[in-house]
C-alpha positions as CSV (number, residue, x, y, z in Angstrom):
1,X,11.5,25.7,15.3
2,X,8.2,26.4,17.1
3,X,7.6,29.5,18.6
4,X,3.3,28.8,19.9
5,X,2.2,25.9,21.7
6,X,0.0,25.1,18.6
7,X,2.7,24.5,16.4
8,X,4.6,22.5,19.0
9,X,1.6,20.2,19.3
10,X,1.6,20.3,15.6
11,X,4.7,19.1,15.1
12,X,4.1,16.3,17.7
13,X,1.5,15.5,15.7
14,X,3.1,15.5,12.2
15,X,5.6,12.9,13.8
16,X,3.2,10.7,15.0
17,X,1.4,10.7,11.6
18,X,4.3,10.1,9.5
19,X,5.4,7.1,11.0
20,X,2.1,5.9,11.0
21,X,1.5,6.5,6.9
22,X,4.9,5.0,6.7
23,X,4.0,2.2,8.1
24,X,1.1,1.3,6.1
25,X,2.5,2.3,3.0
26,X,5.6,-0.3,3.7
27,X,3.3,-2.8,4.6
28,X,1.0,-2.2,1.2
29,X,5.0,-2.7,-0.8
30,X,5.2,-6.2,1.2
31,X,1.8,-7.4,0.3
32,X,2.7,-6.0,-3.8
33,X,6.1,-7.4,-3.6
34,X,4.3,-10.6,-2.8
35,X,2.1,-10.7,-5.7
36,X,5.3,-10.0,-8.2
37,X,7.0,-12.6,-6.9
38,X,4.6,-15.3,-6.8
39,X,4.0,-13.9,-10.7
40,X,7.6,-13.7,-10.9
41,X,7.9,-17.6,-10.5
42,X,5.3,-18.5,-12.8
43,X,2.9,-19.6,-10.1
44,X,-0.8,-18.8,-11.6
45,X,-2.2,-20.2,-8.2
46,X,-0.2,-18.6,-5.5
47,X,-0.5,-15.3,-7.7
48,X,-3.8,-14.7,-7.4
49,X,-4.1,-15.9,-4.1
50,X,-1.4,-13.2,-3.4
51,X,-3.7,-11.1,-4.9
52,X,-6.6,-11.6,-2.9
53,X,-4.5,-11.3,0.0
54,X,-2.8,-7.5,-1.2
55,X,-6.7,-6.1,-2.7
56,X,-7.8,-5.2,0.8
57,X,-4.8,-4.1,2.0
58,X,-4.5,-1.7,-1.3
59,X,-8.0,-0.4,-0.7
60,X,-7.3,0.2,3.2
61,X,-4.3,2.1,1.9
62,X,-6.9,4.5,0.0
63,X,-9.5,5.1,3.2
64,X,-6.5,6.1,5.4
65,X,-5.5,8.6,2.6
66,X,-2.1,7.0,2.1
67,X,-2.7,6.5,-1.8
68,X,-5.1,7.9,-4.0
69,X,-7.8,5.2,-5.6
70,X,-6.7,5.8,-8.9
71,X,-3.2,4.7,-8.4
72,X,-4.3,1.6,-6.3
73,X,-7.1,0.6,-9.2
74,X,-4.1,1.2,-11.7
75,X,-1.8,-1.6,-9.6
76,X,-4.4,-3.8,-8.9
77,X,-5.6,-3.7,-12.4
78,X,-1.9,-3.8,-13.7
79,X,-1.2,-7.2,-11.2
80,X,-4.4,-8.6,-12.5
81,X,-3.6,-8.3,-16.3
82,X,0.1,-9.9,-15.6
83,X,-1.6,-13.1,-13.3
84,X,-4.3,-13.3,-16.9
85,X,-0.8,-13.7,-18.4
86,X,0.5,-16.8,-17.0
């Protein structure tokens, strides 16, 4: 536990943060888990609208330093690829 009024406000802090990040990061898995289902049923159309939809959400994701870029270009790229597919 926390001995200094610092790392009292610290941990305060920490809290807040954490639900924050987890928040985002659940709602980045939503917009994802959209995309793979709409590719899921076969549906070249609602895929890549899906897509559109989950791209700024993915690159939000990287300025509020909740994922790195390099994963996020990885998913994208890896969602575009499988939408090609279809």
């Amino acid at each position: 536990m926390a001995n200094h009024k610092s790392a009292e406000k610290r941990i305060r802090q920490t809290e807040k943060r954490t639900a924050i990040n987890r928040s985002r990061m659940s709602r980045v898995r939503t917009f994802v888990k959209k995309v793979e289902t709409a590719i899921a049923g076969g549906d070249k159309g609602a895929a890549q609208s899906a897509l559109q939809l989950a791209q700024p959400e993915l690159h939000r994701a990287i300025t509020k330093g909740v994922m790195h870029k390099n994963t996020v270009s990885r998913k994208l790229s890896r969602l575009a690829t499988r939408i090609n597919a279809l």
